[in-house]
N, CA and C atoms of all chains as a GROMACS GRO file, in nm:
protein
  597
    1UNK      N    1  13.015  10.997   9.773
    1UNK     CA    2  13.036  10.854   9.759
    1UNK      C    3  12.917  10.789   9.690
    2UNK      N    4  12.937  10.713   9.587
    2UNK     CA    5  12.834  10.651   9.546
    2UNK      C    6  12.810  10.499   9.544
    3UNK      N    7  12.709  10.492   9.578
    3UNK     CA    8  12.618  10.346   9.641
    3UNK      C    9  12.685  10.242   9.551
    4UNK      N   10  12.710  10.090   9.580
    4UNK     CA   11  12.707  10.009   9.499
    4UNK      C   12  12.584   9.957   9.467
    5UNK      N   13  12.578   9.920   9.297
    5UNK     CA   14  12.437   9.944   9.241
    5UNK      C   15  12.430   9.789   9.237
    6UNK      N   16  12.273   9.737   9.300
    6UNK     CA   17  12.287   9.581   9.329
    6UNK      C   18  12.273   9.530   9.201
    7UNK      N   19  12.278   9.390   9.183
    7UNK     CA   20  12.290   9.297   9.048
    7UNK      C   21  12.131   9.264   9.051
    8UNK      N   22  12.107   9.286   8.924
    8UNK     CA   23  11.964   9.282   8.917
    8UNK      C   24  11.944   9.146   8.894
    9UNK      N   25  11.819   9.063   8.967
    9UNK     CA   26  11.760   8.947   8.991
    9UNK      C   27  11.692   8.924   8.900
   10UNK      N   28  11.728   8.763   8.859
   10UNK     CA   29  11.655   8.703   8.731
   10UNK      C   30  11.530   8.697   8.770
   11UNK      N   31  11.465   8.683   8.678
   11UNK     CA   32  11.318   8.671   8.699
   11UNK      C   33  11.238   8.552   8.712
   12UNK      N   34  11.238   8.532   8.820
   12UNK     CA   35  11.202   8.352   8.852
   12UNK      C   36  11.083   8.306   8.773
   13UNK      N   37  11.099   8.190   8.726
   13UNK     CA   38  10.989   8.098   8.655
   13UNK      C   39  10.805   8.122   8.696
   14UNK      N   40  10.776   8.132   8.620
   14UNK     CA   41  10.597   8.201   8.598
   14UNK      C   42  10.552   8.111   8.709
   15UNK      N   43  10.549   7.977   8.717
   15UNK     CA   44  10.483   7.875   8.759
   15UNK      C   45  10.496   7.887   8.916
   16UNK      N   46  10.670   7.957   8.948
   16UNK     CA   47  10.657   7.954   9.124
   16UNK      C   48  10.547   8.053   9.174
   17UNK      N   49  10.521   8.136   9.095
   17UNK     CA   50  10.443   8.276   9.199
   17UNK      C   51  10.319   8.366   9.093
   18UNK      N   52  10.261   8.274   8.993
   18UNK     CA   53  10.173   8.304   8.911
   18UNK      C   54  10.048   8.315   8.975
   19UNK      N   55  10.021   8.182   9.001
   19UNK     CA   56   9.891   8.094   9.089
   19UNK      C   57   9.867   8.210   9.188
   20UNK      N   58   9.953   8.267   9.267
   20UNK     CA   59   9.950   8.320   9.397
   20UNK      C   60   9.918   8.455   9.370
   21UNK      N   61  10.008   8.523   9.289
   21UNK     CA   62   9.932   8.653   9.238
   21UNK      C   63   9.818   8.674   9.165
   22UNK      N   64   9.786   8.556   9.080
   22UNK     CA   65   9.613   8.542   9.009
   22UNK      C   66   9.590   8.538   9.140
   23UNK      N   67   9.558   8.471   9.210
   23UNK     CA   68   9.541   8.437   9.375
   23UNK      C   69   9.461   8.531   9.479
   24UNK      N   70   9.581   8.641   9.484
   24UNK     CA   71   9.592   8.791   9.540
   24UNK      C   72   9.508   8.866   9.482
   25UNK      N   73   9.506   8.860   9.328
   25UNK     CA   74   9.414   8.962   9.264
   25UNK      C   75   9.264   8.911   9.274
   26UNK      N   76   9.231   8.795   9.289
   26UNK     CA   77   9.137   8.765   9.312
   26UNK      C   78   9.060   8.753   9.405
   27UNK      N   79   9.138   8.714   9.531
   27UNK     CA   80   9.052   8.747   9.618
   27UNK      C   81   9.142   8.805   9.692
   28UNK      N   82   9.145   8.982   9.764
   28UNK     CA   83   9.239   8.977   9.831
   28UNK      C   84   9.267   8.936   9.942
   29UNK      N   85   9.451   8.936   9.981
   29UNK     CA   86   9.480   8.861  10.069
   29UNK      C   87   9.450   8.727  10.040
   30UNK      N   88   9.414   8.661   9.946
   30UNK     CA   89   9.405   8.540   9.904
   30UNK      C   90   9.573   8.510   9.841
   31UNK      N   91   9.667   8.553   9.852
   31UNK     CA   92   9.811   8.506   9.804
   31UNK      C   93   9.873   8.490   9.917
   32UNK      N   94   9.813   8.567  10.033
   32UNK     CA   95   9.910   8.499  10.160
   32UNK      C   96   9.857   8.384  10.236
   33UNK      N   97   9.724   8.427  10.236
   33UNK     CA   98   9.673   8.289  10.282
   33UNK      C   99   9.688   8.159  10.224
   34UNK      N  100   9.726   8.174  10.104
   34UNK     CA  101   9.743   8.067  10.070
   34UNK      C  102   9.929   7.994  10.072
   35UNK      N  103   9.972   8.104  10.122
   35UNK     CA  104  10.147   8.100  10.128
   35UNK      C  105  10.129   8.079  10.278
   36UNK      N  106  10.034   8.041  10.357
   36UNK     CA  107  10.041   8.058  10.510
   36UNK      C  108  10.055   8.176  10.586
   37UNK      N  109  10.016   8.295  10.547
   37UNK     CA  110  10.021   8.412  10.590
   37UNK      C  111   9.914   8.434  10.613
   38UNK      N  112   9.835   8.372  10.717
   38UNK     CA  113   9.736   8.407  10.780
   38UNK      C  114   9.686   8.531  10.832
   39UNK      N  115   9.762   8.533  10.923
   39UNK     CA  116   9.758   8.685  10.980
   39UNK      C  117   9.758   8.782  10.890
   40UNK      N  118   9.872   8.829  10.838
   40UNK     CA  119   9.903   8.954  10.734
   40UNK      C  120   9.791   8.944  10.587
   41UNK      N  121   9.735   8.804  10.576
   41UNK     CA  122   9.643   8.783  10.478
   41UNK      C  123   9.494   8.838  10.518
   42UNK      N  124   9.504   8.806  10.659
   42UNK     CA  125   9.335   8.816  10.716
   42UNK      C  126   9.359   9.026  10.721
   43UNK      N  127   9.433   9.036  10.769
   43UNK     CA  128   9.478   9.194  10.766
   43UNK      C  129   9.439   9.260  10.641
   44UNK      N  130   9.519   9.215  10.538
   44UNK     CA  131   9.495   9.262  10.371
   44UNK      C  132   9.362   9.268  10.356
   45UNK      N  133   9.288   9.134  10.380
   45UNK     CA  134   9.210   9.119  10.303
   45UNK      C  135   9.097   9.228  10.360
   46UNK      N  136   9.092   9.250  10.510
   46UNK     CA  137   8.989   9.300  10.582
   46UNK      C  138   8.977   9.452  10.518
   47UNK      N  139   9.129   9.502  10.515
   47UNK     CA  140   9.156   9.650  10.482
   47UNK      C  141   9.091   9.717  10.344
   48UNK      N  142   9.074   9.570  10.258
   48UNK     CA  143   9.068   9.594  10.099
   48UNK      C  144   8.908   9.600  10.065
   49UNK      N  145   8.872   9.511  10.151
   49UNK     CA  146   8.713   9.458  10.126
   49UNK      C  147   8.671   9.552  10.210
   50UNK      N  148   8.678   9.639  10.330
   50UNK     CA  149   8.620   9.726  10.422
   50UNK      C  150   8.612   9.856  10.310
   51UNK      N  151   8.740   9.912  10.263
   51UNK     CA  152   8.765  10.002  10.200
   51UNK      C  153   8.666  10.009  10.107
   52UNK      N  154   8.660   9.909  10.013
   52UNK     CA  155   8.574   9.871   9.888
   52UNK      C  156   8.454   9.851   9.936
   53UNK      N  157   8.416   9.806  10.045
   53UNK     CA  158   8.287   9.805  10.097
   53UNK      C  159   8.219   9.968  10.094
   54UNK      N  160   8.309  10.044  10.180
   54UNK     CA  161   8.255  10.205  10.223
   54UNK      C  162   8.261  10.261  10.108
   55UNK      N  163   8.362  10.247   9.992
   55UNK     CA  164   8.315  10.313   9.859
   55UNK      C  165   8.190  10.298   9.792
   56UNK      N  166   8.138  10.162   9.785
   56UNK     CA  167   7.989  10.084   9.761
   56UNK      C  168   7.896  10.204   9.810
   57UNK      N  169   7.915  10.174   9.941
   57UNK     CA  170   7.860  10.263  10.019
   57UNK      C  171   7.826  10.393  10.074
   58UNK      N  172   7.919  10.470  10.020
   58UNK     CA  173   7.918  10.616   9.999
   58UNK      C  174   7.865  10.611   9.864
   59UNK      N  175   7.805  10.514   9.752
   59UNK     CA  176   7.762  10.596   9.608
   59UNK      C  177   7.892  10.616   9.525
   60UNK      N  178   8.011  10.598   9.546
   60UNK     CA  179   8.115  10.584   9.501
   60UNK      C  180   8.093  10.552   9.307
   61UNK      N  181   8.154  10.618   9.194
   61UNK     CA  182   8.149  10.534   9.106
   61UNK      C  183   8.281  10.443   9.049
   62UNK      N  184   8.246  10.346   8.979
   62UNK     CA  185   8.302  10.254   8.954
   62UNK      C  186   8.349  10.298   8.810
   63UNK      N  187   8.514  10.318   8.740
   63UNK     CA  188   8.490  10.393   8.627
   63UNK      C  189   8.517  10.271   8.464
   64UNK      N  190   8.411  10.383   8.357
   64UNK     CA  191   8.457  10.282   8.255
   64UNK      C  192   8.572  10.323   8.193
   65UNK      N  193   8.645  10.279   8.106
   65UNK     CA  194   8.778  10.320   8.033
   65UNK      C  195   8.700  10.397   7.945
   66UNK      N  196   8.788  10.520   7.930
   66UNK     CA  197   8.716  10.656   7.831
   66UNK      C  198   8.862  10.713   7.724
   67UNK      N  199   8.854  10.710   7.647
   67UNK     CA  200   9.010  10.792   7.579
   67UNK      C  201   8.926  10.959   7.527
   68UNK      N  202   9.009  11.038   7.518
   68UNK     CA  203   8.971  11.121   7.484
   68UNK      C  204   9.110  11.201   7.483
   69UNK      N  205   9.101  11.392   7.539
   69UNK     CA  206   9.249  11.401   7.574
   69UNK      C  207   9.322  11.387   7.685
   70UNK      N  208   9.477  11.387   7.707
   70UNK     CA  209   9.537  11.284   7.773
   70UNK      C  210   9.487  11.290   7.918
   71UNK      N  211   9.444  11.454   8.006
   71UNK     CA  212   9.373  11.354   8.128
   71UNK      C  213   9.223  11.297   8.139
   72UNK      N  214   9.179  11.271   8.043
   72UNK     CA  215   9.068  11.210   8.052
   72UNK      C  216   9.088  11.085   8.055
   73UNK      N  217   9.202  11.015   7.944
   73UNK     CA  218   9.260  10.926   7.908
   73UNK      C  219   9.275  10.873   8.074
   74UNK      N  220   9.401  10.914   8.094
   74UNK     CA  221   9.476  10.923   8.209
   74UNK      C  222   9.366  10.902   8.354
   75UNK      N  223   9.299  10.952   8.336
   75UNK     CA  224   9.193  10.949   8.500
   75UNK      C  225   9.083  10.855   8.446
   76UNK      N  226   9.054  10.839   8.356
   76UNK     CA  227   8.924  10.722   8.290
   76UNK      C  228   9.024  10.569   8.324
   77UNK      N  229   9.128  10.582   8.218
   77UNK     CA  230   9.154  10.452   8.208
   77UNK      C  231   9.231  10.365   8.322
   78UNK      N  232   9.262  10.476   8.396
   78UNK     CA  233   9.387  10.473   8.510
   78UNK      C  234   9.274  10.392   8.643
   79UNK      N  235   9.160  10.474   8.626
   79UNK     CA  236   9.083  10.467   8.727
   79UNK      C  237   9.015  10.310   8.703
   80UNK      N  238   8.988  10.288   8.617
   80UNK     CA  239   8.950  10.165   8.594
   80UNK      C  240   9.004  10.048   8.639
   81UNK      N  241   9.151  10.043   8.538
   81UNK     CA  242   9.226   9.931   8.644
   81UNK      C  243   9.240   9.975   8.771
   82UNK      N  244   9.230  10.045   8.850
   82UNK     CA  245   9.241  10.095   9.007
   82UNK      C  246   9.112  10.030   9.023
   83UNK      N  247   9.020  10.012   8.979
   83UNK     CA  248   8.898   9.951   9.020
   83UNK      C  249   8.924   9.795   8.996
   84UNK      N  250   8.993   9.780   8.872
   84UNK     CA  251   8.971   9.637   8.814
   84UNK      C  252   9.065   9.558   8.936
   85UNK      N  253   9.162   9.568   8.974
   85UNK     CA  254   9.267   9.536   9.058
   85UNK      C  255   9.199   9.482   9.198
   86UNK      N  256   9.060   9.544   9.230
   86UNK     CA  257   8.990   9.468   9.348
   86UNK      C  258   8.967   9.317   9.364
   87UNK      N  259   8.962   9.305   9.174
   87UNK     CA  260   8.974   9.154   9.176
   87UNK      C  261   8.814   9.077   9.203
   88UNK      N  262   8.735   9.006   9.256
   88UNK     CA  263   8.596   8.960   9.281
   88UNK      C  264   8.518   9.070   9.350
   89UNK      N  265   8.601   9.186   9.407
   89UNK     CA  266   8.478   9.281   9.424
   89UNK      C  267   8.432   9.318   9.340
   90UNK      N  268   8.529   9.384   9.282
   90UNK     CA  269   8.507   9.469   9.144
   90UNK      C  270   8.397   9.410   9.042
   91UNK      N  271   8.451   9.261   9.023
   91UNK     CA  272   8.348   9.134   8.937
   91UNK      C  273   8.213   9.165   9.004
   92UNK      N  274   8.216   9.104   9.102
   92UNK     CA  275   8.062   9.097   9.216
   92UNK      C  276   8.006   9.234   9.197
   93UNK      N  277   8.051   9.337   9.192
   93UNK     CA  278   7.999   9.470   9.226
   93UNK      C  279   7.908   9.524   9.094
   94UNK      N  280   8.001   9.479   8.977
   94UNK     CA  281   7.937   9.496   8.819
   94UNK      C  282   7.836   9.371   8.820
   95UNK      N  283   7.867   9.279   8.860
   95UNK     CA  284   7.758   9.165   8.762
   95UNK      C  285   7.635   9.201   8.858
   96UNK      N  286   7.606   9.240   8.972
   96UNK     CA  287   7.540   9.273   9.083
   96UNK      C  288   7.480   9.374   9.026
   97UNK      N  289   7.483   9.462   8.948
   97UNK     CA  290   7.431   9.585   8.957
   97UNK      C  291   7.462   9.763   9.075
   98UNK      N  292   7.567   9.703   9.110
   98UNK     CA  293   7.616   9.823   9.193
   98UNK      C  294   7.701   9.876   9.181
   99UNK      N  295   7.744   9.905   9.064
   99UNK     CA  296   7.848  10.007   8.932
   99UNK      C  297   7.699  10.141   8.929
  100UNK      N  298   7.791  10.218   8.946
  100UNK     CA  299   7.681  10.337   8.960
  100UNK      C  300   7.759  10.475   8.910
  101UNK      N  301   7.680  10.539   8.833
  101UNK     CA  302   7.702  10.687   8.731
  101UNK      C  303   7.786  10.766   8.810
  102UNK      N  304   7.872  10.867   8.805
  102UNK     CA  305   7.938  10.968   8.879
  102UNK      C  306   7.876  11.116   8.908
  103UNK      N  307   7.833  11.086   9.072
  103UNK     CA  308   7.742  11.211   9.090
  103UNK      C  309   7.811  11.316   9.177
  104UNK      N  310   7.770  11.426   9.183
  104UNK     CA  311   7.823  11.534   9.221
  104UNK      C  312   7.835  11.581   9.365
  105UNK      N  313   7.925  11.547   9.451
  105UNK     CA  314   7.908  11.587   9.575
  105UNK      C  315   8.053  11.521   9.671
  106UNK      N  316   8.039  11.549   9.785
  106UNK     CA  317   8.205  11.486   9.815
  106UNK      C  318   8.180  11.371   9.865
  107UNK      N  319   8.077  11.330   9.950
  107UNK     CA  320   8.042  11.194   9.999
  107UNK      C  321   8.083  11.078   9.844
  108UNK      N  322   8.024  11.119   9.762
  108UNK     CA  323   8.022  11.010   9.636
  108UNK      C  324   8.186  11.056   9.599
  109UNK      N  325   8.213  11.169   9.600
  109UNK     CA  326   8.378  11.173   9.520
  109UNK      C  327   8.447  11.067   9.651
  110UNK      N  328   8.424  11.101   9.781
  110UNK     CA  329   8.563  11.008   9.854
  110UNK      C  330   8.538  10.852   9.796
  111UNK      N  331   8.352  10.805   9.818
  111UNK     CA  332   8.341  10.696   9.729
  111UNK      C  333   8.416  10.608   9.672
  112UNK      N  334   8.400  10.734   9.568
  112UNK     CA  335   8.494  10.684   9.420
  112UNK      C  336   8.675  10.675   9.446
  113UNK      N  337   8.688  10.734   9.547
  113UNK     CA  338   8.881  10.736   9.559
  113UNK      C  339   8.885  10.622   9.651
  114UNK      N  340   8.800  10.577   9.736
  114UNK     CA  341   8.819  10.506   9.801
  114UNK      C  342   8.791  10.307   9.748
  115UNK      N  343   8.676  10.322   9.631
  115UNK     CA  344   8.721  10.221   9.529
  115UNK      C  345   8.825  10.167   9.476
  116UNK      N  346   8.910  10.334   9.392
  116UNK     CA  347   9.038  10.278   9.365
  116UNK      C  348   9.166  10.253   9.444
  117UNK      N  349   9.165  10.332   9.565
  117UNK     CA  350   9.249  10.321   9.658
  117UNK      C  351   9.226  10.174   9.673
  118UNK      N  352   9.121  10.092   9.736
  118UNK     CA  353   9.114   9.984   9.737
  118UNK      C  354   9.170   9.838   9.666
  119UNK      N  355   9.155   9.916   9.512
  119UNK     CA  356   9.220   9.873   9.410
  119UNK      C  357   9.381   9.878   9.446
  120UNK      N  358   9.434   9.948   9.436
  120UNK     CA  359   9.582   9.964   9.465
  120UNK      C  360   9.651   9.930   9.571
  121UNK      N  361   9.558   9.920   9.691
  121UNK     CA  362   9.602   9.892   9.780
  121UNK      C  363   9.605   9.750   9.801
  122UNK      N  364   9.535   9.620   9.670
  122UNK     CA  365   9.515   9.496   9.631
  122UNK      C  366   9.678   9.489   9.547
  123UNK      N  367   9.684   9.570   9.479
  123UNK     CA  368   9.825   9.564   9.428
  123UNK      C  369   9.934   9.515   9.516
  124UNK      N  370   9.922   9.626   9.616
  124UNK     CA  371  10.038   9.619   9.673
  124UNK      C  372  10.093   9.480   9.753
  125UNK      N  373   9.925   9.419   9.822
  125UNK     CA  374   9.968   9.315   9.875
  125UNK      C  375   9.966   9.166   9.778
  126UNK      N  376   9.980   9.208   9.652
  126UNK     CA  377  10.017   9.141   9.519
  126UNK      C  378  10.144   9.112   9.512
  127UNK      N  379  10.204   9.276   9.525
  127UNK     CA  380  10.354   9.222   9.469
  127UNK      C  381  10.394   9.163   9.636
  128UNK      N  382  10.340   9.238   9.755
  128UNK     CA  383  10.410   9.152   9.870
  128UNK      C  384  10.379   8.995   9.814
  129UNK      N  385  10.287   8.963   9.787
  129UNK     CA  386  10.283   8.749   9.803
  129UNK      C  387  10.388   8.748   9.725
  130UNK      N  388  10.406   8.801   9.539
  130UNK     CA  389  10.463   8.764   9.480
  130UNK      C  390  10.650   8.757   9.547
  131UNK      N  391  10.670   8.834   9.629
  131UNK     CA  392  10.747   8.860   9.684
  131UNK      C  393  10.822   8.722   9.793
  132UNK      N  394  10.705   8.699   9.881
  132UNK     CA  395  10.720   8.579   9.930
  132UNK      C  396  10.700   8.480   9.843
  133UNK      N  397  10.625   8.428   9.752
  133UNK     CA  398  10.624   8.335   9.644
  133UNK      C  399  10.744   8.280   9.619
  134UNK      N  400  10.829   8.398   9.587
  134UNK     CA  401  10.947   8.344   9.488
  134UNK      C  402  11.096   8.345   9.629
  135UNK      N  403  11.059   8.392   9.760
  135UNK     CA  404  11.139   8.368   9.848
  135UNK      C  405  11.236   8.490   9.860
  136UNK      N  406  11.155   8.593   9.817
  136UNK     CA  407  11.276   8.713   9.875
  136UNK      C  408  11.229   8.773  10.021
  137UNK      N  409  11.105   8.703  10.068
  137UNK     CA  410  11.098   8.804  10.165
  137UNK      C  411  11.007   8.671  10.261
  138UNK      N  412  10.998   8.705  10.396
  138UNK     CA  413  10.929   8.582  10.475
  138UNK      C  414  10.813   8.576  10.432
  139UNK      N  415   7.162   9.873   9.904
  139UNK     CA  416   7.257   9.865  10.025
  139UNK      C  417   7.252  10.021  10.137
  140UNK      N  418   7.276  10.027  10.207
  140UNK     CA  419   7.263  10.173  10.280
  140UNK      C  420   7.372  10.250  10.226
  141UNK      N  421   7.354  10.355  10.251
  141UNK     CA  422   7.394  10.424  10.239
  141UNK      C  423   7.504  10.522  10.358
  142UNK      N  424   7.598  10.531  10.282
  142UNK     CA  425   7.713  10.597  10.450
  142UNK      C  426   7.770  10.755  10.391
  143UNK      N  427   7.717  10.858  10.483
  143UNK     CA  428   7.718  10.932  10.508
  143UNK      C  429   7.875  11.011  10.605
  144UNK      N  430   7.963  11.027  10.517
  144UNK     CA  431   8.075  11.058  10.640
  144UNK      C  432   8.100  11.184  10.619
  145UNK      N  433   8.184  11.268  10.740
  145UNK     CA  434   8.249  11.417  10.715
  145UNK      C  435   8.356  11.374  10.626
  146UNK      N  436   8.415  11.480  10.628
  146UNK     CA  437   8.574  11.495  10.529
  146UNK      C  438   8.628  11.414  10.638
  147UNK      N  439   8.660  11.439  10.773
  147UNK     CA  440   8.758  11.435  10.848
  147UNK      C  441   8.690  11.220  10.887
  148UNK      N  442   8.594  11.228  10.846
  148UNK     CA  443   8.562  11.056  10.894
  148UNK      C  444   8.620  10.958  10.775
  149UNK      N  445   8.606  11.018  10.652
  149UNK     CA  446   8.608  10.990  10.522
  149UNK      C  447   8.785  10.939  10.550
  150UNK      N  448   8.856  11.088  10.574
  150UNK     CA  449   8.991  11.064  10.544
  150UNK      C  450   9.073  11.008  10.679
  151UNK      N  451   8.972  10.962  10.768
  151UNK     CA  452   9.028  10.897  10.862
  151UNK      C  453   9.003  10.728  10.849
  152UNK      N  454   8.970  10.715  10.804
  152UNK     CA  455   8.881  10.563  10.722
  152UNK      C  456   9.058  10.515  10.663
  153UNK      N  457   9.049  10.639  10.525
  153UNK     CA  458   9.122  10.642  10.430
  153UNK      C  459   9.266  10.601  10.526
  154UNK      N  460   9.326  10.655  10.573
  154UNK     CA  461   9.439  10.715  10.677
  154UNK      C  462   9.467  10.542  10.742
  155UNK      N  463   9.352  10.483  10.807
  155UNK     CA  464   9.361  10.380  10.861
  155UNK      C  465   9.419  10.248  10.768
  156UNK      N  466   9.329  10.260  10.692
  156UNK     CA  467   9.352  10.104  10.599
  156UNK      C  468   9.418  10.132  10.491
  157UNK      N  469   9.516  10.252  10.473
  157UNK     CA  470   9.616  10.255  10.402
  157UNK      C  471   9.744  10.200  10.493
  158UNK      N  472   9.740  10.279  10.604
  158UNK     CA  473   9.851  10.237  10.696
  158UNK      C  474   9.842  10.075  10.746
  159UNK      N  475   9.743  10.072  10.748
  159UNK     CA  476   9.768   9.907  10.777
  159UNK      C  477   9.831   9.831  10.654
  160UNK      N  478   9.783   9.845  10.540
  160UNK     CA  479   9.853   9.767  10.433
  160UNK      C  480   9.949   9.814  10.396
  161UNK      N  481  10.056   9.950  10.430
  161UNK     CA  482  10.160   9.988  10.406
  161UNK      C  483  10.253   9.931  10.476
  162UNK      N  484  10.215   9.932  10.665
  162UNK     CA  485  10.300   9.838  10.713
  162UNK      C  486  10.340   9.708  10.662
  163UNK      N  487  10.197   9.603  10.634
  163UNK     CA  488  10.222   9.494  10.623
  163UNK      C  489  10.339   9.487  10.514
  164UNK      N  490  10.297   9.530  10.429
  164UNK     CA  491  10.395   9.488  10.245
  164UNK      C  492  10.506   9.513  10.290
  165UNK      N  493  10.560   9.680  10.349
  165UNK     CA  494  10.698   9.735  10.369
  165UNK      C  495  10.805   9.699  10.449
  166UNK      N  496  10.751   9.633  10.543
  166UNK     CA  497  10.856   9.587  10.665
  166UNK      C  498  10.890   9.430  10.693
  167UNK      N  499  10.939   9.379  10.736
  167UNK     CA  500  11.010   9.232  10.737
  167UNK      C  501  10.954   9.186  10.903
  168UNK      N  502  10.920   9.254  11.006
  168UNK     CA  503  10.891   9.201  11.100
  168UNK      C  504  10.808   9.266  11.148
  169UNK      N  505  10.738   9.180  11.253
  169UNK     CA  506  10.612   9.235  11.295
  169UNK      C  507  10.628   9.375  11.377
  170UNK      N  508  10.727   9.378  11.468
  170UNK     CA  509  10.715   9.449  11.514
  170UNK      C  510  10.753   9.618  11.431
  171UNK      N  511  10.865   9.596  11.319
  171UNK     CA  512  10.869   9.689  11.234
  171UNK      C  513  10.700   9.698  11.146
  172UNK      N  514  10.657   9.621  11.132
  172UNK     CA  515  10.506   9.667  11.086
  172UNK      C  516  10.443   9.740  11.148
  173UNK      N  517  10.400   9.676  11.260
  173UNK     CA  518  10.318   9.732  11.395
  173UNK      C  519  10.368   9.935  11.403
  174UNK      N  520  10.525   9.905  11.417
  174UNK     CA  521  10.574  10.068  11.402
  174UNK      C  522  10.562  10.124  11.317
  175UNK      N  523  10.571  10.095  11.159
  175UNK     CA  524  10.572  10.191  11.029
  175UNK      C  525  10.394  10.171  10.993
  176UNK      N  526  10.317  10.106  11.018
  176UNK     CA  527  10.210  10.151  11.014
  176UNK      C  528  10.146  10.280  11.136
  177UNK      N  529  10.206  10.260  11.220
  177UNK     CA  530  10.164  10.352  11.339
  177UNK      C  531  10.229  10.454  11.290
  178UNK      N  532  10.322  10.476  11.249
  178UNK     CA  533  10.388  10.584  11.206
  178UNK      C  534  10.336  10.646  11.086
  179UNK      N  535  10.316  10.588  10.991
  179UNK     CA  536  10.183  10.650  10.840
  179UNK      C  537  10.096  10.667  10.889
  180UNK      N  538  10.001  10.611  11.016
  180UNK     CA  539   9.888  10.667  11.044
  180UNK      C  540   9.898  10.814  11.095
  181UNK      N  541  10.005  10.808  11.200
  181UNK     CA  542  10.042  10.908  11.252
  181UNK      C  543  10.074  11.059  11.095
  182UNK      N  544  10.167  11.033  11.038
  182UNK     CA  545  10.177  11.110  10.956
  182UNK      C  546  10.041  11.127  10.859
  183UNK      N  547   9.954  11.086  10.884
  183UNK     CA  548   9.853  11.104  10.745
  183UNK      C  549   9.765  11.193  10.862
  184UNK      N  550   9.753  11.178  11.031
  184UNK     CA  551   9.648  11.247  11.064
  184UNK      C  552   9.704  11.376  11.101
  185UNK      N  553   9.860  11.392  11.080
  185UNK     CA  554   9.950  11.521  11.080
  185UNK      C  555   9.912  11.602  10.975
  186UNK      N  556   9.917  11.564  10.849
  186UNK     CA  557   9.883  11.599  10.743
  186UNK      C  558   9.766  11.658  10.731
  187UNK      N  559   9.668  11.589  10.787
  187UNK     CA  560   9.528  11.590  10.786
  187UNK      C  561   9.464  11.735  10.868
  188UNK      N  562   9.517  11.735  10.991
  188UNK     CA  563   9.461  11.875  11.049
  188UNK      C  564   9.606  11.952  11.035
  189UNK      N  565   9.729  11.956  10.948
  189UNK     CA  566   9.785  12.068  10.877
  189UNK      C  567   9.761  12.147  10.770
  190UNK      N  568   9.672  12.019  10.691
  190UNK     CA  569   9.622  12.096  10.602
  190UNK      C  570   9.469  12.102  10.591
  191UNK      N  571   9.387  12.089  10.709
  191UNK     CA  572   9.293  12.152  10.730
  191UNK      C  573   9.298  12.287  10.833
  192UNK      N  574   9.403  12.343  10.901
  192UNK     CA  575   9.419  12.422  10.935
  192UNK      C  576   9.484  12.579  10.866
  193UNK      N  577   9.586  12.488  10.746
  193UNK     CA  578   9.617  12.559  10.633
  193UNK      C  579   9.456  12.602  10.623
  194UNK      N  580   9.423  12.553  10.540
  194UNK     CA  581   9.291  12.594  10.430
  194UNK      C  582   9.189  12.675  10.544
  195UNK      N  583   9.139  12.626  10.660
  195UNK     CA  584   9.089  12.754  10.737
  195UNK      C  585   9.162  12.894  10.730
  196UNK      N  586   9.300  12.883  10.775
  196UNK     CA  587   9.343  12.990  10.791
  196UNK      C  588   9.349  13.089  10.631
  197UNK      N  589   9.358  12.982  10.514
  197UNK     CA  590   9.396  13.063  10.385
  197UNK      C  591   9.285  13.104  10.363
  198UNK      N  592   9.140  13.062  10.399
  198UNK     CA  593   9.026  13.137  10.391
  198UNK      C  594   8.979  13.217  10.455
  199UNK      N  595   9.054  13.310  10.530
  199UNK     CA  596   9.080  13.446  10.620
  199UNK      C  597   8.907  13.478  10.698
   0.00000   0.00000   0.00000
């Protein structure tokens, strides 16, 4: 038996849920808090900035965009926006001076995964605001 | 800034935690479905975690 395939949803106007996702990316958990999602905002935000904190903190590096062949491409440039996506950490962390070279050992590799994890894990509670923004979800 | 020093198993329990928390939040519609599908990714990531640290002991005979 096969599923009925849902009607795909227009794409609501920039202006309802723009603000809120610049918002989110900027500071996280800054898109719910500002949608009144206190709670689930103070949650985000703690998870994103702790995470990104212990990467700091393990020596973690922060990566630049590199092309070369495709997984260099692929893990340079990929990794970057995974960093860039922290949003004012990421900012604060470069203009600060605490962008640091990629050194050899596992303390600094979890570091570095745990930067971009951080990053992505800013995503996610991106598309959640955008989500509530535009009223598909509480 | 100091410096933090963790095992594998502190590292990926860090990791394990504040993924599951922000997986609940985004994925589920109510709190209490949060509260459960994050407990439940935590749960599965520290399953994972000493399966396949028990794998890799054992594959290193």
């Amino acid at each position: 038996m096969s599923k009925e395939k849902k009607p795909r949803q227009p794409m609501p106007p920039l202006k309802q849920w723009l603000h809120v996702v610049a918002l989110g990316w900027l500071i996280p958990g800054g898109g719910h808090l500002f949608l009144g999602r206190r709670g689930r905002g103070a949650l985000l935000a703690l998870s994103v900035v702790v995470m990104f904190v212990c990467g700091l903190m393990m020596r973690g590096a922060l990566f630049q965009p590199q092309t070369g062949d495709l997984l260099t491409t692929i893990i340079y440039c990929g990794g970057f926006l995974g960093n860039l996506a922290s949003g004012i950490l990421y900012l604060l962390s470069v203009w600060l001076g605490y962008a640091q070279p990629d050194v050899a050992g596992h303390v600094h590799d979890y570091g570095t995964k745990f930067l971009v994890a951080a990053g992505l894990l800013n995503v996610l509670a991106m598309v959640d605001a955008f989500e509530i923004a535009v009223g598909r979800k509480d | 800034m100091p410096k933090m020093n963790l095992s594998h198993f502190e590292a990926s329990f860090l990791f394990a935690l504040f993924t599951s928390i922000v997986l609940g939040i985004v994925t589920k519609k109510t709190d209490r479905e949060r509260m459960i599908y994050g407990a439940q990714c935590f749960g599965y990531f520290l399953l994972a975690l000493f399966g396949l640290g028990w794998l890799m002991k054992l594959g290193h005979g």
